[in-house]
VOGU-3710 file (C-alpha; in Angstrom, 3 decimals, decimal comma):
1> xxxxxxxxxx> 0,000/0,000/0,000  1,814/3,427/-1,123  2,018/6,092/1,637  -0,216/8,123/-0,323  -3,449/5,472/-0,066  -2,732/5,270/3,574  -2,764/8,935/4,149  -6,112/9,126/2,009  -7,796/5,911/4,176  -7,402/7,928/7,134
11> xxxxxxxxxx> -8,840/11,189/5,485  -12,011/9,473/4,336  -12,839/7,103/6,161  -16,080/7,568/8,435  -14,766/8,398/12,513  -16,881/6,287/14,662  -17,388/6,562/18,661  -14,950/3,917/20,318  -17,821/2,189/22,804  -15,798/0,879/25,112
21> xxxxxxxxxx> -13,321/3,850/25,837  -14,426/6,127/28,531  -14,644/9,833/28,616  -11,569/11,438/29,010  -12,667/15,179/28,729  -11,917/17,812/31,586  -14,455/19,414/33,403  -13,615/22,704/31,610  -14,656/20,844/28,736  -18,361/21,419/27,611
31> xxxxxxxxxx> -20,749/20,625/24,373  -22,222/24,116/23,418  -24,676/21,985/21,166  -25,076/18,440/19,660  -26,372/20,023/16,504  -25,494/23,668/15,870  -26,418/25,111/13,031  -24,213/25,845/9,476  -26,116/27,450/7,485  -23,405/27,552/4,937
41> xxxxxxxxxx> -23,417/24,043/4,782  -27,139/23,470/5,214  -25,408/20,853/7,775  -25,762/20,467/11,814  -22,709/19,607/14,002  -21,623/19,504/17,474  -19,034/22,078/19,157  -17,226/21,521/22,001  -15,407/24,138/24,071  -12,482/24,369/26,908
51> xxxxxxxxxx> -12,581/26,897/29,083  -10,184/27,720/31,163  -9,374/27,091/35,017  -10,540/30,189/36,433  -12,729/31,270/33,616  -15,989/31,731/36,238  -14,373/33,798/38,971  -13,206/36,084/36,753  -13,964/38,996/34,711  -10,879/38,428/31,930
61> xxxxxxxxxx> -10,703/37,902/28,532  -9,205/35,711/26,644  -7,754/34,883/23,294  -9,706/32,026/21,145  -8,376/28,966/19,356  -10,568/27,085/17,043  -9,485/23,282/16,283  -11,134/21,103/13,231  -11,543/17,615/13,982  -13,395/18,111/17,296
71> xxxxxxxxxx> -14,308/14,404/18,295  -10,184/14,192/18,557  -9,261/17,412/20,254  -10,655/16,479/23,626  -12,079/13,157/24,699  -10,431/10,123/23,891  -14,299/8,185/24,013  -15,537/9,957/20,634  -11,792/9,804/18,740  -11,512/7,325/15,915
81> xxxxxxxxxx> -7,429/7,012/15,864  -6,435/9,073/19,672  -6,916/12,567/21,405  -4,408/15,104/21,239  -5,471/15,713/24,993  -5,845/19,371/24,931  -7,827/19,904/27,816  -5,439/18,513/30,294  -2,352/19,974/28,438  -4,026/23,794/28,663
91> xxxxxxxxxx> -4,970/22,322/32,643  -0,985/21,598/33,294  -0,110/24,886/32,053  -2,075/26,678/34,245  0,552/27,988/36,405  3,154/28,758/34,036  3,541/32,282/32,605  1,644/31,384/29,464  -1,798/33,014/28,565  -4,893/31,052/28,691
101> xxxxxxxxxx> -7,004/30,373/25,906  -10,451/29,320/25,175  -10,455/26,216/23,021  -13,236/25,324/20,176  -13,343/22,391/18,911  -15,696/21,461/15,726  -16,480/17,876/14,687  -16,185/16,792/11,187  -18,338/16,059/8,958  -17,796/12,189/8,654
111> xxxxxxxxxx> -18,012/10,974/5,328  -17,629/14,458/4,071  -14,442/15,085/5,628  -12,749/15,466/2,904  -15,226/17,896/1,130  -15,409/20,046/4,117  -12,320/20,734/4,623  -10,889/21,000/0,840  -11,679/24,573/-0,477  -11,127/23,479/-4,195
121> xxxxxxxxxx> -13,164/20,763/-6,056  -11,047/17,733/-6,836  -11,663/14,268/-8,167  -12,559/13,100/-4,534  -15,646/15,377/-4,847  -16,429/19,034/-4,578  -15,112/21,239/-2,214  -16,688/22,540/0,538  -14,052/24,177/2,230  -14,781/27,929/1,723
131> xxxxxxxxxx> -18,357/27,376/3,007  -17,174/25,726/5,906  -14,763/28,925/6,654  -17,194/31,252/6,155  -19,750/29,175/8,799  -16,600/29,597/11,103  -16,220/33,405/10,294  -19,703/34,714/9,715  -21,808/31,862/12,252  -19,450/30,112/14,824
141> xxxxxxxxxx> -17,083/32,913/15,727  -19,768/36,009/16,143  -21,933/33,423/18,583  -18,698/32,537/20,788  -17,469/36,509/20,684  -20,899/37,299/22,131  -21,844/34,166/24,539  -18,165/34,095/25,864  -15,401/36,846/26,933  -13,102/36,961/24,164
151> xxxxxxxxxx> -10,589/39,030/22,837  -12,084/39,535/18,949  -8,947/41,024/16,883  -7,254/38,764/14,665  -3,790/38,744/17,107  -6,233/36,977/19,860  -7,804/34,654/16,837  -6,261/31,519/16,217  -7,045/28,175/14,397  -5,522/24,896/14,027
161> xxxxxxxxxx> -5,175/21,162/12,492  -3,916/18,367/11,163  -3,765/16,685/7,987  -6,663/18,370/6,028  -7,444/20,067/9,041  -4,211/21,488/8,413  -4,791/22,229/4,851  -8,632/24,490/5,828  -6,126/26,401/8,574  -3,555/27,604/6,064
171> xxxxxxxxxx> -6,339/28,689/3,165  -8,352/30,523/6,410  -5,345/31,907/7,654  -5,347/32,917/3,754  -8,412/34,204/3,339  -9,587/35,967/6,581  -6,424/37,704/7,802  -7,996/40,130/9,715  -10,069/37,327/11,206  -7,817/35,185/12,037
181> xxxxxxxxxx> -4,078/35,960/12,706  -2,026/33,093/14,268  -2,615/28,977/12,241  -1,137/25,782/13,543  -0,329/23,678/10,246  -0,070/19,933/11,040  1,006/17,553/8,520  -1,309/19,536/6,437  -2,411/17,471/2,930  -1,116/20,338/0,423
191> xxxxxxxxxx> -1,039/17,179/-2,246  -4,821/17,055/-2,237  -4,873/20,812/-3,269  -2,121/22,451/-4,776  -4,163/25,564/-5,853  -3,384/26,493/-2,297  -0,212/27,876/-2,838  -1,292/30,520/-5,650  -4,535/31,210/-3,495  -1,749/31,788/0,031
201> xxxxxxxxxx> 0,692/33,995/-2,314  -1,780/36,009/-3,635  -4,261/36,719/-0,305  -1,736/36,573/2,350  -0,298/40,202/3,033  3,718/39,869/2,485  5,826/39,893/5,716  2,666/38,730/7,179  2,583/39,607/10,853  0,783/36,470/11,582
211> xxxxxxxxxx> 2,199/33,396/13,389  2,061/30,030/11,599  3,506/26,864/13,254  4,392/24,346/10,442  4,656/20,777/11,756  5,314/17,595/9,406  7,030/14,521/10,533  9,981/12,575/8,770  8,324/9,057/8,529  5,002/10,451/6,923
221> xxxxxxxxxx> 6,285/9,341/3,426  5,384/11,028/0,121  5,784/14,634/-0,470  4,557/15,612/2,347  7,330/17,354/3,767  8,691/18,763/0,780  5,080/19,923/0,500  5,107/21,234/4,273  8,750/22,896/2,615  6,819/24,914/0,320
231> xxxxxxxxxx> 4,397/26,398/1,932  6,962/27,572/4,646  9,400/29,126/1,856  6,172/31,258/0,320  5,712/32,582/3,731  9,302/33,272/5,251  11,452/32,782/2,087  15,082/33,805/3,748  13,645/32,490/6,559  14,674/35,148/8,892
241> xxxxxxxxxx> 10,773/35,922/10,290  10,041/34,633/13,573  6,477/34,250/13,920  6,813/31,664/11,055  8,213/27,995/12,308  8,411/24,881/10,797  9,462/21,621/12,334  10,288/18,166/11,121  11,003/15,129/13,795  12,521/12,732/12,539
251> xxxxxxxxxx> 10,374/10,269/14,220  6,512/11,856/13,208  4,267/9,691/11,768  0,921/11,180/10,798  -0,949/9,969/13,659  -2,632/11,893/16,594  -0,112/10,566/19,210  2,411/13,072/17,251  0,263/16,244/16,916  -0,770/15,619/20,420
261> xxxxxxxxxx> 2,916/15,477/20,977  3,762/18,497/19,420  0,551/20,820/20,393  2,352/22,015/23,815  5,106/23,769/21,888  2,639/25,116/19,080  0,472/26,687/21,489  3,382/27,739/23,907  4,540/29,280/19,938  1,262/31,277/19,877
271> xxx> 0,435/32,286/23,239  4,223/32,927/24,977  3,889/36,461/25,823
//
C-alpha cells in the first residue's frame, strides 16, 4: 500500500465513537450543542469548548483557538485514531507564565471530511471548504465573541489542524487575515490541493505579521514534507521571520499521538507572551 493510499484511508474514512473507551474530557470541557447550526453548509454539528481554570471567577478575557476535527481534540471516548489531549495539556499549564485560551473544537463532517475541509473541487468530490470557513467566520465565531469573553482582533484569533485540518487552517489563515491571525499547520495534505499555494501567495499580506507553526514529521512518506517545505518558503522565504516555524522530527508519523505530541510547543509558539 503506497504512503499516499494510507494517508487518504485515514482522510475518508467515516470516525466512529470507540464504545468501550471512557470519557476522558476535563471538566472545563463542555458541548455548546449536539447540533449547531451551518447554514453555509445546510449541515448540523456539534461544538465543544475548553474553558479555562478560572474562567468563572473572573472577569478576563481571553484569546480564542478554534481546532477542526473536534471528536479528537478532547475526549479520547468519541476519537476514531487518539486525542491530542488538549484539555489537560491547557490544565498543566495553568501555572506557568503562558496566557490562557479558550479552546473550540468542531467535529467533522464524517463521510464528508474530505469535502469540508478542501476549499477546491477535486476528483474526490467538490469542495466545501470555503463554506465551511465562512460558517466559522460569519456563524461560529460572532456566537462565541458574544456568549463568551473573548478578545475579537485577529492577534487573539487563532485556528488549528492536522492533515486536512491542516490544509482548511492555512487557506483561512489565507483568506480571513484580519479574522484570524495566528494557524497551527499539522502535517497539512497540500497534495490534495495544490491551488493552495497561488490562493496563500496572492491573499496573504507579504511579511505577514501572523504566526504560523508548520509541523510535518519525517516518517510520513510522500511529499509531504517537501510539501510542508513549500508552503513555509512562500511565507518566510530567507527564513529570517520569527512568527513563522516549521518543524520536522525525525520520528513523526501522521498519527494523533504526534500532533498531540507536538501541540504544547505550538500553542506555547502562539500564546508565549
Amino acid at each position: 500500500m503506497s504512503r499516499y493510499l494510507y494517508i487518504l484511508i485515514l482522510l475518508v474514512l467515516p470516525w466512529f465513537t470507540r464504545a468501550q473507551v471512557k470519557p476522558t474530557r476535563s471538566p472545563n470541557v463542555q458541548v455548546i450543542d449536539t447540533a449547531f447550526k451551518m447554514p453555509q453548509l445546510n449541515k448540523q454539528r456539534r461544538i465543544w469548548i475548553y474553558l479555562p481554570q478560572g474562567y468563572a471567577a473572573s472577569a478576563k478575557k481571553y484569546p480564542v483557538l478554534y481546532m477542526h476535527d473536534g471528536q479528537n481534540v478532547f475526549d479520547a471516548k468519541t476519537s476514531a485514531y487518539g486525542e491530542w489531549n488538549v484539555d489537560e495539556i491547557l490544565d498543566s499549564l495553568y501555572q506557568t507564565n503562558i496566557q490562557q485560551a479558550i479552546v473550540v473544537g468542531i467535529d467533522h463532517g464524517g463521510e464528508d471530511r474530505l469535502k469540508e475541509y478542501n476549499p477546491y473541487d477535486s476528483k474526490y468530490g467538490k469542495g466545501a471548504g470555503k463554506a465551511y470557513v465562512a460558517f466559522l467566520v460569519e456563524t461560529l465565531k460572532p456566537y462565541i465573541d458574544a456568549h463568551y469573553r473573548t478578545l475579537r482582533d485577529a492577534k487573539h484569533t487563532s485556528i488549528a489542524g492536522s492533515s486536512m485540518g491542516g490544509l482548511i487552517s492555512m487557506y483561512a489563515l489565507a483568506r480571513y487575515p484580519k479574522v484570524f491571525g495566528n494557524a497551527g499547520v499539522f502535517s497539512a495534505a497540500f497534495w490534495i490541493a495544490p491551488e493552495v499555494y497561488k490562493e496563500v501567495a496572492a491573499l496573504l499580506p507579504k511579511g505577514t505579521k501572523a504566526k504560523v507553526y508548520f509541523v510535518t514529521g519525517g516518517m510520513e512518506g510522500g511529499s509531504m514534507s517537501t510539501d510542508m517545505e513549500q508552503m513555509y518558503q512562500l511565507l518566510n522565504p530567507k527564513g529570517k521571520l520569527k512568527n513563522i516555524r516549521m518543524l520536522e522530527p525525525a520520528d513523526g508519523k501522521h498519527s494523533e499521538w504526534f500532533w498531540h505530541r507536538e501541540f504544547p510547543e505550538f500553542y506555547k509558539f502562539i500564546f508565549q507572551p
